[in-house]
PDB file of N, CA, C and O in Angstrom:
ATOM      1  N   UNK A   1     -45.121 -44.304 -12.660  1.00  0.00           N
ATOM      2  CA  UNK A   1     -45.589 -44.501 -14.022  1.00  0.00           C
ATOM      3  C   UNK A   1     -46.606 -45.638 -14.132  1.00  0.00           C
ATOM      4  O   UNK A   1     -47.333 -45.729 -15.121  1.00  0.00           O
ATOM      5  N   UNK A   2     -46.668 -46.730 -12.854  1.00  0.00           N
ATOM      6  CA  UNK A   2     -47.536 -47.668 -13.247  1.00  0.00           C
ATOM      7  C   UNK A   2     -49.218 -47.542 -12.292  1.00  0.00           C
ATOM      8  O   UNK A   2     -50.190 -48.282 -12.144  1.00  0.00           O
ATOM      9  N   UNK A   3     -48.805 -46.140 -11.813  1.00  0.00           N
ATOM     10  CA  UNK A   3     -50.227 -45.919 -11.044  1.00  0.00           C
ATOM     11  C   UNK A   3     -50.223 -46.376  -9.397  1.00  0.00           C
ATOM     12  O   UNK A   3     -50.918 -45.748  -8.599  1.00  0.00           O
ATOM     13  N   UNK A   4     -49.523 -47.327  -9.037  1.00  0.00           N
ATOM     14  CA  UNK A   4     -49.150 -47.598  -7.365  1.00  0.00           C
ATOM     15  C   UNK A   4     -48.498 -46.496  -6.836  1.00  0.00           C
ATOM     16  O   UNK A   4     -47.787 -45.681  -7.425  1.00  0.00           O
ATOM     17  N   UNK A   5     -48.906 -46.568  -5.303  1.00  0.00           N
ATOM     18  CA  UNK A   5     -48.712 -46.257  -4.667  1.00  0.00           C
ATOM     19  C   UNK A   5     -48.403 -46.725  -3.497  1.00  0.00           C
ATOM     20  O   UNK A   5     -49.449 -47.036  -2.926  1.00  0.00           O
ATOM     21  N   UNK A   6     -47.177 -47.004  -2.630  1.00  0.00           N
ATOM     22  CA  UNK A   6     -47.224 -47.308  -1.144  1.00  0.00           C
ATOM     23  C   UNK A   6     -47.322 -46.468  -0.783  1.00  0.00           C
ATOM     24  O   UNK A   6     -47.365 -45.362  -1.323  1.00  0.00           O
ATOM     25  N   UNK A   7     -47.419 -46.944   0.811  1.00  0.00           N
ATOM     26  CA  UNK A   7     -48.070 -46.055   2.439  1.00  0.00           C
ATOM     27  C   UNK A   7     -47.460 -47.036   3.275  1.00  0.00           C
ATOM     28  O   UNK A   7     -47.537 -48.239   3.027  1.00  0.00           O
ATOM     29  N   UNK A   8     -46.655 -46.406   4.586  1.00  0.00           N
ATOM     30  CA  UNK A   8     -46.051 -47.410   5.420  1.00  0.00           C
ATOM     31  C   UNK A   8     -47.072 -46.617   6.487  1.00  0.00           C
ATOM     32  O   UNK A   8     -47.553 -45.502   6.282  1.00  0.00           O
ATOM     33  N   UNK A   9     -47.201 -47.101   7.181  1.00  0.00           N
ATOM     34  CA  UNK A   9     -48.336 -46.041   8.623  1.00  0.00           C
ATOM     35  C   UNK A   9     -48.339 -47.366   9.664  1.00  0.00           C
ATOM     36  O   UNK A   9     -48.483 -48.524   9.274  1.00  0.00           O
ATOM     37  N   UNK A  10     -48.154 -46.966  11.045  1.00  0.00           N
ATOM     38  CA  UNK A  10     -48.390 -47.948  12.270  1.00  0.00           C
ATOM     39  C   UNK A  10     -49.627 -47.378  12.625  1.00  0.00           C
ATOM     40  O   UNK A  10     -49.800 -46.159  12.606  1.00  0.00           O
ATOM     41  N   UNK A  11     -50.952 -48.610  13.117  1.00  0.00           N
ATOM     42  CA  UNK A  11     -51.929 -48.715  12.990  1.00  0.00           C
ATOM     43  C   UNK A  11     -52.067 -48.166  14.495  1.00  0.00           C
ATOM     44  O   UNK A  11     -51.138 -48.293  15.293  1.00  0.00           O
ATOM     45  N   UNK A  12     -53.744 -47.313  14.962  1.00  0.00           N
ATOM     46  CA  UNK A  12     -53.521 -46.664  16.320  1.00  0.00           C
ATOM     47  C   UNK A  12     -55.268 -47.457  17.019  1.00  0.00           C
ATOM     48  O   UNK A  12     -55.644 -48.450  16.394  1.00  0.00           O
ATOM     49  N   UNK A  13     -55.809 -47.177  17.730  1.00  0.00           N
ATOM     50  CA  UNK A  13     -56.959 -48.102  18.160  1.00  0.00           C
ATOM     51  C   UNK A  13     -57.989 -48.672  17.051  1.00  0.00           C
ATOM     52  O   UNK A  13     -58.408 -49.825  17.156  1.00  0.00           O
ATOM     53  N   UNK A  14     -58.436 -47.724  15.847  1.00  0.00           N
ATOM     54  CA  UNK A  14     -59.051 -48.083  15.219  1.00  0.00           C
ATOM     55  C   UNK A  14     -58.432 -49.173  13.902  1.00  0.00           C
ATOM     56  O   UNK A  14     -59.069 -49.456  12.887  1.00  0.00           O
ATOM     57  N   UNK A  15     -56.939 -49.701  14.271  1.00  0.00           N
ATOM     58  CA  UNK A  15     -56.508 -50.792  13.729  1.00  0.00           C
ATOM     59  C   UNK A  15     -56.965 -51.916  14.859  1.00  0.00           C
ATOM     60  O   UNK A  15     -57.208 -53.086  14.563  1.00  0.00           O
ATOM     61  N   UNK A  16     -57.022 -51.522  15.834  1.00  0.00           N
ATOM     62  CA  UNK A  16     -57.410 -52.289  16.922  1.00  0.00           C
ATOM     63  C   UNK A  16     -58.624 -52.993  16.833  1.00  0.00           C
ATOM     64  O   UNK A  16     -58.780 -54.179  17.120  1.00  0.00           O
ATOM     65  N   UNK A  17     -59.882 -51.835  16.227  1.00  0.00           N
ATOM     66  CA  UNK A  17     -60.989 -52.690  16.257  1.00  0.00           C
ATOM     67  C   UNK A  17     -61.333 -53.652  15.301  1.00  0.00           C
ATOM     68  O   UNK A  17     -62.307 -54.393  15.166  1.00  0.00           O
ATOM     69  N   UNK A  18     -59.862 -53.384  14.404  1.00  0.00           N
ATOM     70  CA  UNK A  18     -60.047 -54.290  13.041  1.00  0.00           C
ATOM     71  C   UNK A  18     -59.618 -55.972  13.139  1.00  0.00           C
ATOM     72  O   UNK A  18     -59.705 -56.869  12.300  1.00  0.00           O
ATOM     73  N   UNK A  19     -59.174 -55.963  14.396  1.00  0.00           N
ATOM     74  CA  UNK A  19     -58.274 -56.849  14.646  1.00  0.00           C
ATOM     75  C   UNK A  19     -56.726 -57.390  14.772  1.00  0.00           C
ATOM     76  O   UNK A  19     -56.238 -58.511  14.915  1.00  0.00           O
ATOM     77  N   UNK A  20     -56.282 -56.299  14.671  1.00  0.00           N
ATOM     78  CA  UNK A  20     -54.894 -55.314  15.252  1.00  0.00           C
ATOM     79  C   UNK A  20     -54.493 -55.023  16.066  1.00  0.00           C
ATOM     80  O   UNK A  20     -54.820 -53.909  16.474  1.00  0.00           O
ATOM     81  N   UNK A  21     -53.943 -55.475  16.506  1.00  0.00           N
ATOM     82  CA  UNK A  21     -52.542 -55.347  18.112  1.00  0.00           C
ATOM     83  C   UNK A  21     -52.410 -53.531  17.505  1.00  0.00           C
ATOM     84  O   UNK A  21     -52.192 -53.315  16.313  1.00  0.00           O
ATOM     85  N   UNK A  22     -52.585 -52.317  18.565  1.00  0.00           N
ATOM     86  CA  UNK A  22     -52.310 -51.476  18.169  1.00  0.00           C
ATOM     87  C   UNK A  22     -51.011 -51.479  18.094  1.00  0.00           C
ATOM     88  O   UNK A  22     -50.439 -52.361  18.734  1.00  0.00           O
ATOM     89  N   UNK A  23     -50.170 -50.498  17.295  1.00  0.00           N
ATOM     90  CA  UNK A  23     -48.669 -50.486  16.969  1.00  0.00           C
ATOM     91  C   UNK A  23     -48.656 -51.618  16.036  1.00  0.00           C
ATOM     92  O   UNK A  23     -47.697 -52.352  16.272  1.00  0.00           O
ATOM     93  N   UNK A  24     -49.526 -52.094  14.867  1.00  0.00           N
ATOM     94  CA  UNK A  24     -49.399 -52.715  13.937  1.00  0.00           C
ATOM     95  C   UNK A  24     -48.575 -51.962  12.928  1.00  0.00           C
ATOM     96  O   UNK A  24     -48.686 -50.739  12.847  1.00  0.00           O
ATOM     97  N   UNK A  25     -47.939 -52.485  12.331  1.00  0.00           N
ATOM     98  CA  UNK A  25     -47.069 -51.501  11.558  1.00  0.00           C
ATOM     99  C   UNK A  25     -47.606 -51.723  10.027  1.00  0.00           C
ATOM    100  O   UNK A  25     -47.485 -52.947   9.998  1.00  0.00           O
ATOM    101  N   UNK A  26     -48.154 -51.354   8.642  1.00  0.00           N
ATOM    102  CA  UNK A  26     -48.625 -52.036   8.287  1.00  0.00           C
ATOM    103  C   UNK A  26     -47.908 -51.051   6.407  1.00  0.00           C
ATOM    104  O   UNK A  26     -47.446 -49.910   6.403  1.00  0.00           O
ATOM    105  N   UNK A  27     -48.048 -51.919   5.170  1.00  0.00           N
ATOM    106  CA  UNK A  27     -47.421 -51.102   4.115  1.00  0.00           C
ATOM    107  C   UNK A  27     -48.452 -51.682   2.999  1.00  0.00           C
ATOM    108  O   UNK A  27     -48.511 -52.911   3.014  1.00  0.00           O
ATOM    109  N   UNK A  28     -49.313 -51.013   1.992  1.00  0.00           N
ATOM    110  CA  UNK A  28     -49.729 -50.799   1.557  1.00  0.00           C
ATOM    111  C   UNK A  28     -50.105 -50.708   0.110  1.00  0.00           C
ATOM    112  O   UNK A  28     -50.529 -49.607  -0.241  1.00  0.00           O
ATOM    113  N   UNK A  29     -50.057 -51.325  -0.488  1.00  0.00           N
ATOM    114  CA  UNK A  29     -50.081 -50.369  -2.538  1.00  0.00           C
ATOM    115  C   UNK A  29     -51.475 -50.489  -2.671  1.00  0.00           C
ATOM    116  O   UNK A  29     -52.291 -51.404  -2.559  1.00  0.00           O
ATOM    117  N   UNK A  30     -51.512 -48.960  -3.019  1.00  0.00           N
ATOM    118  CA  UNK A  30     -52.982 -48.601  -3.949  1.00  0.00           C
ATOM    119  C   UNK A  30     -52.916 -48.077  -5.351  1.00  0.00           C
ATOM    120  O   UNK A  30     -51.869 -47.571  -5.755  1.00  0.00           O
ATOM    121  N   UNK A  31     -53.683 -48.144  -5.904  1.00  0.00           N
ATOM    122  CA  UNK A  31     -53.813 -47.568  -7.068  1.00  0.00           C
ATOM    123  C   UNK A  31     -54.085 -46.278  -7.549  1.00  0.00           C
ATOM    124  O   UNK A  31     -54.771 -45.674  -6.724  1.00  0.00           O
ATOM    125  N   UNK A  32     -53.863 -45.694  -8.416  1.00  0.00           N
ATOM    126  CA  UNK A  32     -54.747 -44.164  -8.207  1.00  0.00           C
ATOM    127  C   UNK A  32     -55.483 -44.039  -9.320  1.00  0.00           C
ATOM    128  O   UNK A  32     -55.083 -44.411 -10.423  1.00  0.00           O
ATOM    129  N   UNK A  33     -56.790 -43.423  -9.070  1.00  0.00           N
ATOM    130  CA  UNK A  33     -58.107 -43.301  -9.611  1.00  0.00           C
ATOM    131  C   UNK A  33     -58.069 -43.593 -10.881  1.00  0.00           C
ATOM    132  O   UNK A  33     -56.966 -43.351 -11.371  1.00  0.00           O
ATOM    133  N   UNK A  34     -58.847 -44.024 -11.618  1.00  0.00           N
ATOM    134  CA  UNK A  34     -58.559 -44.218 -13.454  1.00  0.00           C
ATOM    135  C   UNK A  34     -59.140 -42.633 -13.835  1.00  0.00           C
ATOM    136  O   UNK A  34     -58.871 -41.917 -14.800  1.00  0.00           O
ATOM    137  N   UNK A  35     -60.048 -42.404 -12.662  1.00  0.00           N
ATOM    138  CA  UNK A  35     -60.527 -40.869 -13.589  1.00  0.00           C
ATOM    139  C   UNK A  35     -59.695 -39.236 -12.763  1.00  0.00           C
ATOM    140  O   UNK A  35     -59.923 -38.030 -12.853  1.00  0.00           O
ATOM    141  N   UNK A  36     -58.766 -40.024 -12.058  1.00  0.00           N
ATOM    142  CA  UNK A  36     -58.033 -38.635 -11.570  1.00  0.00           C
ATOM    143  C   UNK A  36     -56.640 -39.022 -10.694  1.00  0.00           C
ATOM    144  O   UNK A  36     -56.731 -39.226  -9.483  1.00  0.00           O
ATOM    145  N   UNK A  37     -55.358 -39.107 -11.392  1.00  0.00           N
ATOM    146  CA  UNK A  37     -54.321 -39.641 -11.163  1.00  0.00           C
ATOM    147  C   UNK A  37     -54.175 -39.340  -9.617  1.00  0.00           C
ATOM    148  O   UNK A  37     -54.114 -40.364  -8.937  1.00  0.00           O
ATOM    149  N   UNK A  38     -54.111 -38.214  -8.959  1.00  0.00           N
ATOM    150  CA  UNK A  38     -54.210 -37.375  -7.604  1.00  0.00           C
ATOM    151  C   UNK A  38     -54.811 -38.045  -6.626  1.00  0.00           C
ATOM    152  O   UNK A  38     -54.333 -38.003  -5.493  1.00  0.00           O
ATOM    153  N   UNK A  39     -55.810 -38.679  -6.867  1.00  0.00           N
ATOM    154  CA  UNK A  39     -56.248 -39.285  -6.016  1.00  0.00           C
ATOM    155  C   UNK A  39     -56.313 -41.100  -6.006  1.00  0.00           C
ATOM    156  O   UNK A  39     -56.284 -41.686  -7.088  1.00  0.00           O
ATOM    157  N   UNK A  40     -56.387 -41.769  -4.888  1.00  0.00           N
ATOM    158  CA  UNK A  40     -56.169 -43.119  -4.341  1.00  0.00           C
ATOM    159  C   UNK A  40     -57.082 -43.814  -4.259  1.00  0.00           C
ATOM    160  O   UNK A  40     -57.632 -43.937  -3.165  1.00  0.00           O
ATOM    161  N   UNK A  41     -57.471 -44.387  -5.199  1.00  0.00           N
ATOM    162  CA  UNK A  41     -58.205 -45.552  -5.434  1.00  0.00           C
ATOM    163  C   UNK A  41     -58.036 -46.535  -4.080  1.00  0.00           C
ATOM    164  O   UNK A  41     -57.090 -47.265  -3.787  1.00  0.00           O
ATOM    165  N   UNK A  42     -59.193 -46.310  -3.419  1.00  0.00           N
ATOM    166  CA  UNK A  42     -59.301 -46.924  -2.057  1.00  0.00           C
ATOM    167  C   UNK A  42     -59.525 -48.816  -1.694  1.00  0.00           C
ATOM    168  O   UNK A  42     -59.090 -49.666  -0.917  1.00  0.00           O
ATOM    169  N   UNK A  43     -60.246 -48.723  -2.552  1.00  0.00           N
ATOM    170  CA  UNK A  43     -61.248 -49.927  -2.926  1.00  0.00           C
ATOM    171  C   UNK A  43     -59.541 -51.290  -3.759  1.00  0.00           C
ATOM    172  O   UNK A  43     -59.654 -52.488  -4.018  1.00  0.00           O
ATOM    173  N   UNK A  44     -58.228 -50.384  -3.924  1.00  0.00           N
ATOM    174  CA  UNK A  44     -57.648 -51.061  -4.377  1.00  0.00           C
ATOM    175  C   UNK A  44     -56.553 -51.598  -3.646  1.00  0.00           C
ATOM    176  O   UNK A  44     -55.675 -52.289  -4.164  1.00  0.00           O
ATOM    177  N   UNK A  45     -56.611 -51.213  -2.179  1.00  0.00           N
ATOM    178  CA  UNK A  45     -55.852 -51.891  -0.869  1.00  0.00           C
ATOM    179  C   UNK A  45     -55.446 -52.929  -1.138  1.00  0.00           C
ATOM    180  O   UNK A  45     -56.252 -53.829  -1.373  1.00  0.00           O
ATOM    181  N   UNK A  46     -54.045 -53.168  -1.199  1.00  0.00           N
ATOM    182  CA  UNK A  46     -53.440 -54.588  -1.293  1.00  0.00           C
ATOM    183  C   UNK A  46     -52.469 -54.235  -0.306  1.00  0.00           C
ATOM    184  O   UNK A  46     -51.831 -53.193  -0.456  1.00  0.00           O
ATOM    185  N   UNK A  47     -52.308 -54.849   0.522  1.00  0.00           N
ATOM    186  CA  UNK A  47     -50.971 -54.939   1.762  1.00  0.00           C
ATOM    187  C   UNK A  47     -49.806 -55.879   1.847  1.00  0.00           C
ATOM    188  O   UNK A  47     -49.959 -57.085   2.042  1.00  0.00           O
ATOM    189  N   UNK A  48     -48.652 -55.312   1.698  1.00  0.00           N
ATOM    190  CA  UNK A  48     -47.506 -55.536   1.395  1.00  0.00           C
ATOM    191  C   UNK A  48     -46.927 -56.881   2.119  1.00  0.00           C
ATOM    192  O   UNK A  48     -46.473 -57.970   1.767  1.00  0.00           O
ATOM    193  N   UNK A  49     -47.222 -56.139   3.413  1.00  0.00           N
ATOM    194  CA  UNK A  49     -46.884 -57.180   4.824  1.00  0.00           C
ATOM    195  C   UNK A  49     -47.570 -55.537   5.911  1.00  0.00           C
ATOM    196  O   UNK A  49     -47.814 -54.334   5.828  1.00  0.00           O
ATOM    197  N   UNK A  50     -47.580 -56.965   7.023  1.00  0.00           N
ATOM    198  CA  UNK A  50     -48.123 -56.486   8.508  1.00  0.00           C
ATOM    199  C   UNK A  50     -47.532 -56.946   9.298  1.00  0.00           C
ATOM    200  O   UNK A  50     -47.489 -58.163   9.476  1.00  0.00           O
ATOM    201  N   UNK A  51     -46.717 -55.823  10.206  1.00  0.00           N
ATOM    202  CA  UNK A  51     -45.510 -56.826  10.946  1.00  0.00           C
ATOM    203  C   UNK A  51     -46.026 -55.931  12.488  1.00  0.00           C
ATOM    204  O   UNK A  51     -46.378 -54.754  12.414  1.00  0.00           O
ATOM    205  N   UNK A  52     -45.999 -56.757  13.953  1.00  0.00           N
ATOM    206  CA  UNK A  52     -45.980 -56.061  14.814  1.00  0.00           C
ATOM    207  C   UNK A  52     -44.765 -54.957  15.419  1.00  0.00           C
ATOM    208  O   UNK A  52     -43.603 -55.011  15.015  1.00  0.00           O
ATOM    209  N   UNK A  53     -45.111 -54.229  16.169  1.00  0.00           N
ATOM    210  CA  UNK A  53     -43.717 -53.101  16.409  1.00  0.00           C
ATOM    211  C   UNK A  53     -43.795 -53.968  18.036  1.00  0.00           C
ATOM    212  O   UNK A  53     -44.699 -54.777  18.244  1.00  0.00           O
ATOM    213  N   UNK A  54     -42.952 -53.724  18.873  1.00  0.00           N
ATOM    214  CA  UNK A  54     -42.925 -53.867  20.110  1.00  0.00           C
ATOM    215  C   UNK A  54     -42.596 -52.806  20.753  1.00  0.00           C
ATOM    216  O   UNK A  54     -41.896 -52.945  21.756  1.00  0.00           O
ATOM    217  N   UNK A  55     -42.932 -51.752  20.425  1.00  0.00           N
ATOM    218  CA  UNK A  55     -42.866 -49.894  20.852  1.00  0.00           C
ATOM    219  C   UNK A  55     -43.761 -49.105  20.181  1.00  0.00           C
ATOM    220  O   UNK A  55     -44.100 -49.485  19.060  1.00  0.00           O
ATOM    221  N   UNK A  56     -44.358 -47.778  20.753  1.00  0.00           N
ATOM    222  CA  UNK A  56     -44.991 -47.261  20.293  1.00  0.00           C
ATOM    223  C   UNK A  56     -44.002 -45.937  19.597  1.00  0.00           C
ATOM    224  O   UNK A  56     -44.319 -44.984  18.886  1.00  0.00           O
ATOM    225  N   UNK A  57     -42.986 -46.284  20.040  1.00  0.00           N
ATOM    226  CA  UNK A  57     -42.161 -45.137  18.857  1.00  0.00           C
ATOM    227  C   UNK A  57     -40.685 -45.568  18.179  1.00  0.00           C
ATOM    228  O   UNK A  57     -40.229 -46.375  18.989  1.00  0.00           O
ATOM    229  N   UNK A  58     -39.793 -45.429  17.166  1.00  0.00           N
ATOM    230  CA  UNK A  58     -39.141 -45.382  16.752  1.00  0.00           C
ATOM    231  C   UNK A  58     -39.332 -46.533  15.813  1.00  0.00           C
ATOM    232  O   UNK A  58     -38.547 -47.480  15.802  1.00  0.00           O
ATOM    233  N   UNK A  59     -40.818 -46.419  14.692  1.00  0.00           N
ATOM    234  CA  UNK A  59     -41.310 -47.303  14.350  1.00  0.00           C
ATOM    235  C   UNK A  59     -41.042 -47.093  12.380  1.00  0.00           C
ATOM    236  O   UNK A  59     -41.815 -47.508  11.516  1.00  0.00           O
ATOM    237  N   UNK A  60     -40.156 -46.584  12.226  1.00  0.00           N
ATOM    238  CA  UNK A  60     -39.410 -46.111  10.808  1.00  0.00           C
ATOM    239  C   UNK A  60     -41.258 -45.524  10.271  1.00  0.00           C
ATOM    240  O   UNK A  60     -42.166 -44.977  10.897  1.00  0.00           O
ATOM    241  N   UNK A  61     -41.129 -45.940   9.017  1.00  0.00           N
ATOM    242  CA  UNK A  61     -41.952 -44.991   8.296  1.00  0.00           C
ATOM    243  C   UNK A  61     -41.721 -44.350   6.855  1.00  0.00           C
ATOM    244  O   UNK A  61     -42.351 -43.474   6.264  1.00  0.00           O
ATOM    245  N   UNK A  62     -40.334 -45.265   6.415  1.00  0.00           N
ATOM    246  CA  UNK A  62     -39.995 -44.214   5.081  1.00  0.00           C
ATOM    247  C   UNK A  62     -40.144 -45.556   4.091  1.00  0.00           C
ATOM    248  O   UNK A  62     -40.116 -46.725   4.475  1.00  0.00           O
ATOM    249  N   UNK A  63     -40.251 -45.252   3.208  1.00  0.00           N
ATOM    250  CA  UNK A  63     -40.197 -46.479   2.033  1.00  0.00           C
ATOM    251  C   UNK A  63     -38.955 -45.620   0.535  1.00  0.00           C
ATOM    252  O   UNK A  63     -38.633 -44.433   0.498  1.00  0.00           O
ATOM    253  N   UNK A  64     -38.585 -46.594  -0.361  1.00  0.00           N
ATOM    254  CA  UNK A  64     -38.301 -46.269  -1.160  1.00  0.00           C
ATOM    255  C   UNK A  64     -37.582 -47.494  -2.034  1.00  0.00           C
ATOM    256  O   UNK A  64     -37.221 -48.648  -1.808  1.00  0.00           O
ATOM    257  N   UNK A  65     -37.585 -46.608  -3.120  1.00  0.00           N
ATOM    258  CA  UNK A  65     -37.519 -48.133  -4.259  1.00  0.00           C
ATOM    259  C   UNK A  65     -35.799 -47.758  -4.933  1.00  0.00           C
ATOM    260  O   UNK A  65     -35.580 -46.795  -5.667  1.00  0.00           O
ATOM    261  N   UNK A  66     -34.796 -48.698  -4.505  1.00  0.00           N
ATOM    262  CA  UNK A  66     -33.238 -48.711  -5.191  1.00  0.00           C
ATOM    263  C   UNK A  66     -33.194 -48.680  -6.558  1.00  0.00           C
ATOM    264  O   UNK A  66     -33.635 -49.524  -7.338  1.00  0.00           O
ATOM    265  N   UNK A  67     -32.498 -47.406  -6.854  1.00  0.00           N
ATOM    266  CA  UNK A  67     -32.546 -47.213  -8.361  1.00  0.00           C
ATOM    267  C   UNK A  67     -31.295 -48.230  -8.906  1.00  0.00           C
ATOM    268  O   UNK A  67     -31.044 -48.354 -10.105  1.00  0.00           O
ATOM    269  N   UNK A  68     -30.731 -48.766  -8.089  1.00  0.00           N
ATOM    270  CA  UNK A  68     -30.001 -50.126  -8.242  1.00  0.00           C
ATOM    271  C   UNK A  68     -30.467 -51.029  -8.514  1.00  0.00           C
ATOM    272  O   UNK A  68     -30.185 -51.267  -9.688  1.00  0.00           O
ATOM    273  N   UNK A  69     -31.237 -51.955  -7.993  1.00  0.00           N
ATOM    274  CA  UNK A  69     -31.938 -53.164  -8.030  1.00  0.00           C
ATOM    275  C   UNK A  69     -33.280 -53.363  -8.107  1.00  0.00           C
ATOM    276  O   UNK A  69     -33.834 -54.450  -8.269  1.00  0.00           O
ATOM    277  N   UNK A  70     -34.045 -51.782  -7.933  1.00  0.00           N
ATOM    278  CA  UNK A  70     -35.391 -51.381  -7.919  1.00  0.00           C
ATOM    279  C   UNK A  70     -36.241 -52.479  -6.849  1.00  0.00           C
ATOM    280  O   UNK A  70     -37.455 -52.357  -6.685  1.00  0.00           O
ATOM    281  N   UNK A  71     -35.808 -53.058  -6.476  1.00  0.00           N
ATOM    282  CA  UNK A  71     -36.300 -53.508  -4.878  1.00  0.00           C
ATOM    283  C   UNK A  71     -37.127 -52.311  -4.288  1.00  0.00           C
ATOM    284  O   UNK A  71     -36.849 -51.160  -4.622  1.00  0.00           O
ATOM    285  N   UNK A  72     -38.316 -52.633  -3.260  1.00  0.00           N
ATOM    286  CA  UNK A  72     -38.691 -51.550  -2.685  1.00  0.00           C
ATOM    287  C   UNK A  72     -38.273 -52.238  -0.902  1.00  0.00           C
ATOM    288  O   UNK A  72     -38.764 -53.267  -0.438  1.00  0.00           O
ATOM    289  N   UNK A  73     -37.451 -51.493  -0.318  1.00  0.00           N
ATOM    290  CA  UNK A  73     -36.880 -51.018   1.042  1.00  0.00           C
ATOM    291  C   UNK A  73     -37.991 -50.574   1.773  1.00  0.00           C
ATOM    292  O   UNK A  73     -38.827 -49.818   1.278  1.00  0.00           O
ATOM    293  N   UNK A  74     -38.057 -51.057   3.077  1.00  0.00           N
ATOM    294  CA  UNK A  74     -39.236 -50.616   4.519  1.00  0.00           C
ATOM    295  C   UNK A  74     -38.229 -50.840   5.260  1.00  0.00           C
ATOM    296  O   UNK A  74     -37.795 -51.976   5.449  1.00  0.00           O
ATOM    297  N   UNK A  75     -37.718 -49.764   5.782  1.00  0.00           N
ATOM    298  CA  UNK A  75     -36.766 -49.823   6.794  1.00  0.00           C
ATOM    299  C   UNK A  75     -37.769 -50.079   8.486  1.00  0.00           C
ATOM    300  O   UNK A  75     -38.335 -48.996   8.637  1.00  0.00           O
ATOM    301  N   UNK A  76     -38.058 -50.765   9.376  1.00  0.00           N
ATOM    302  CA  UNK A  76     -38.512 -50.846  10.165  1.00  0.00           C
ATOM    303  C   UNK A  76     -38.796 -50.052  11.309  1.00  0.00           C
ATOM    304  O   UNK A  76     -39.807 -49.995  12.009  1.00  0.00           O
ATOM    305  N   UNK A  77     -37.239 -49.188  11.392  1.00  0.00           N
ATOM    306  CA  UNK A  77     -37.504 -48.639  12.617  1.00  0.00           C
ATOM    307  C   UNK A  77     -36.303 -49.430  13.901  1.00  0.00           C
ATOM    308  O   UNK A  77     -35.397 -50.141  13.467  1.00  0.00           O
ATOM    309  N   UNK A  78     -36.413 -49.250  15.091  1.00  0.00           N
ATOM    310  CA  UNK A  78     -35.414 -49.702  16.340  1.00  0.00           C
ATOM    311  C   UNK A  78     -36.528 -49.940  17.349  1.00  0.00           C
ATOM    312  O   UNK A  78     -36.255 -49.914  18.549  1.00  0.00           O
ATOM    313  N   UNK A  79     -37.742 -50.167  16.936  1.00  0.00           N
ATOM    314  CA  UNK A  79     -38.785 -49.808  18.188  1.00  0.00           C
ATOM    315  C   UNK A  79     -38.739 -51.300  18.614  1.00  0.00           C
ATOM    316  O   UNK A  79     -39.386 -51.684  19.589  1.00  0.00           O
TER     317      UNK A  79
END
């Protein structure tokens, strides 16, 4: 309802050339478009946190917000 959006995604070489240890793990809120809800206002990248993985797999990936405490949860992963 307030237009954000997260994205959890681990970063692959071209986080690398950004200055990124690949296997950056990285989470996200964007906005979505003022002229078309559907789409992701790019230009509005704000990052949550950036944490390294020490594996290239079992690197979680799910997000979600507790209809308890409305906290938003990034489960990490075991990697």
């Amino acid at each position: 309802t307030n237009g954000h959006v997260y994205v959890n995604f681990t970063g692959d070489n071209k986080n690398a050339s950004a200055g990124y240890p690949v296997g950056t793990s990285f989470v996200r809120r964007y906005t979505v478009s003022a002229s078309n809800p559907n789409v992701l206002d790019t230009s509005t990248a704000r990052d949550v946190i950036i944490y390294n993985q020490d594996f290239s797999n079992h690197n979680g990936g799910w997000l979600d917000f507790s209809p308890v405490d409305g906290m938003l949860y990034i489960p990490t992963g075991d990697g």
